[in-house]
Structures are given as C-alpha cells and as structure tokens.
C-alpha positions as CSV (number, residue, x, y, z in Angstrom):
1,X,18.5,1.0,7.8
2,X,16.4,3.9,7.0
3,X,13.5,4.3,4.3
4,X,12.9,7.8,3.0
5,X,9.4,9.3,2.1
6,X,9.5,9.1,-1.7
7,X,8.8,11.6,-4.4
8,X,5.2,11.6,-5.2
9,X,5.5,10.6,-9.4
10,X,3.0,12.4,-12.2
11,X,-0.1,11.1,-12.7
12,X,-2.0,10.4,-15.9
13,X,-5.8,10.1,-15.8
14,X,-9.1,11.5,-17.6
15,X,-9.0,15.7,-17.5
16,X,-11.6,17.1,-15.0
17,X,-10.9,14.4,-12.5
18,X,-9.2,14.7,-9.4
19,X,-6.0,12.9,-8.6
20,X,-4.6,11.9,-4.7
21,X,-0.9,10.7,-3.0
22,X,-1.3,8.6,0.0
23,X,3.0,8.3,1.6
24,X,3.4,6.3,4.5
25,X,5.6,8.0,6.8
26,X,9.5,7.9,7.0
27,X,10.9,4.5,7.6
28,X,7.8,2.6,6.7
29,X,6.1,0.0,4.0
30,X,2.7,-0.4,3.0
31,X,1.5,-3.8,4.0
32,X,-2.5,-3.9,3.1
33,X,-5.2,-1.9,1.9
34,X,-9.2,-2.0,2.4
35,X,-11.8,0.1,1.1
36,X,-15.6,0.2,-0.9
37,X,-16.8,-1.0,-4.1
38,X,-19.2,-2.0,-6.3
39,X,-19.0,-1.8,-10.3
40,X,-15.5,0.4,-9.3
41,X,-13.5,0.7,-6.9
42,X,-15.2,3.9,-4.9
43,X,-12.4,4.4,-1.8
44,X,-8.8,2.7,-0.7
45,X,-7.7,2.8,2.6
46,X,-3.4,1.7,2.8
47,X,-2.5,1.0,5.9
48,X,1.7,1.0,6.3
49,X,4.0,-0.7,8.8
50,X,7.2,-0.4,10.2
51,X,9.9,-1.6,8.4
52,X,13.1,-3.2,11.1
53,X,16.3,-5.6,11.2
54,X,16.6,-8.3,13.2
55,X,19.9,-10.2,14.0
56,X,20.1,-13.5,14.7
57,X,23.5,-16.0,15.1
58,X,22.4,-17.0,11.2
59,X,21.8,-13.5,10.1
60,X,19.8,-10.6,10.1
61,X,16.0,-10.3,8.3
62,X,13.6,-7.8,8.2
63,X,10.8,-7.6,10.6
64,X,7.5,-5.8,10.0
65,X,5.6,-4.2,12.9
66,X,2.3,-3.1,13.5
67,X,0.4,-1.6,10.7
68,X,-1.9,1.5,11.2
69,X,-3.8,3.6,8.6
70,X,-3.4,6.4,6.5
71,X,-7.2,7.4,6.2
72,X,-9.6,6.4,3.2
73,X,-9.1,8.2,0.2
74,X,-12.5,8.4,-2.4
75,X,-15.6,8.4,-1.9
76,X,-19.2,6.5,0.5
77,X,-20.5,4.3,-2.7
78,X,-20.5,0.6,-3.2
79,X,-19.8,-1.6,0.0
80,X,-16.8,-2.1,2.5
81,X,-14.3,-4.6,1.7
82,X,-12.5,-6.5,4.4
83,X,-8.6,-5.5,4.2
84,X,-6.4,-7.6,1.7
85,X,-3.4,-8.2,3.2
86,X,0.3,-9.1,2.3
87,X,1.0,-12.3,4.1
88,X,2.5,-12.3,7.7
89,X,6.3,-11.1,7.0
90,X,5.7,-9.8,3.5
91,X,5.6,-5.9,2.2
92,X,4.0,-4.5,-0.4
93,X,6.1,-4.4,-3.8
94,X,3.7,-3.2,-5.8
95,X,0.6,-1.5,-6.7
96,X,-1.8,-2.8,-9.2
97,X,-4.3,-0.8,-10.9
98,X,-6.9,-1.6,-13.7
99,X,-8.3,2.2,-15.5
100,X,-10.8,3.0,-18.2
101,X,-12.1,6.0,-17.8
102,X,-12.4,5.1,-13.8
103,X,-11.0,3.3,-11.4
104,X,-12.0,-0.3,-11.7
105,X,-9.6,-2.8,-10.4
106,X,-6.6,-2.2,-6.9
107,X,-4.3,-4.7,-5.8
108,X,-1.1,-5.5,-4.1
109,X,1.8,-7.9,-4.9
110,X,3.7,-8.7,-1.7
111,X,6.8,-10.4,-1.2
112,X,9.4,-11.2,1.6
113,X,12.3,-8.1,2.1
114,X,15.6,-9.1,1.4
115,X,19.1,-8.0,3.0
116,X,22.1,-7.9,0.9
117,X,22.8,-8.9,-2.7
C-alpha cells in the first residue's frame, strides 16, 4: 500500500490575503489538528500519521501509527486549543471549514479506513 503526496488544489479567498498548504508526507494521513482561537480561528497545527496493513487469519485492516506535527500555520492571537482528535483507529476524511471574510470555524470528520470494495 502506498499513499502519494497529493496535488495541492486552488484556493479561493478574500484578495490581499495570504493563502498556505500544509501535506503530510508520503505514505501518511492526517489524524488531528490543534491550534489558537478566539472570535476566529488564529493558527492550525495538523499533525499526520502513518498509514499501515495488518494481517490477521480474518483479514487484513489498516493500522495507524504514531502521529507527529507539521508545524503551526497562522498567527499568536486568541488562546491554545487542546488537539481534537480522530478517535483511536480513525483518519481524517475530511476538512471542515466555516469562511466569511476570515477564518472562523476548522474541523475534522474521521472515520475508520477500509480495505477492498
């Protein structure tokens, strides 16, 4: 099994402002994110994960490893957040993001990977 980088996609936003990719490296999934708010969201901080196979006599599943961090992205304003995790097993499937004219809302949806059909 291997996961490629993926392609970074356009981005849409208010002119003047400044846009950022965060990729977790070849052959892993992001799992959680932390970060700093207050009326928006000010920084996010994904932390990815190793994506593997397991075999056993009833199969084969996926297996998540240790997660580390890709580095904050944003800026020092509002207050930390804990990190918000997928649940023990589960990957990140995808991104949630509320926008007016900032940032104001990020979360995950997680869910357990599958193996064939």
């Amino acid at each position: 099994m291997t996961i490629q980088a993926g392609a970074s996609l356009p981005t849409r936003g208010k002119a003047g402002t400044s846009s950022w990719t965060s990729n977790c490296p070849a052959n892993q999934v992001v799992v959680d994110f932390s970060g700093r708010s207050g009326l928006l969201v000010d920084q996010i901080a994904l932390r990815c994960a190793p994506l593997g196979v397991s075999s056993a006599t009833s199969g084969s599943s996926l297996t998540v490893g240790t997660a580390t961090s890709l580095g904050a992205i944003g800026g020092t304003g509002g207050s930390a957040f804990a990190a918000v995790n997928c649940p023990t097993g589960e990957v990140a499937t995808l991104a949630r993001v509320r926008t007016g004219d900032n940032l104001d809302a990020f979360g995950l949806a997680c869910a357990k990977g599958t193996i064939g059909p």
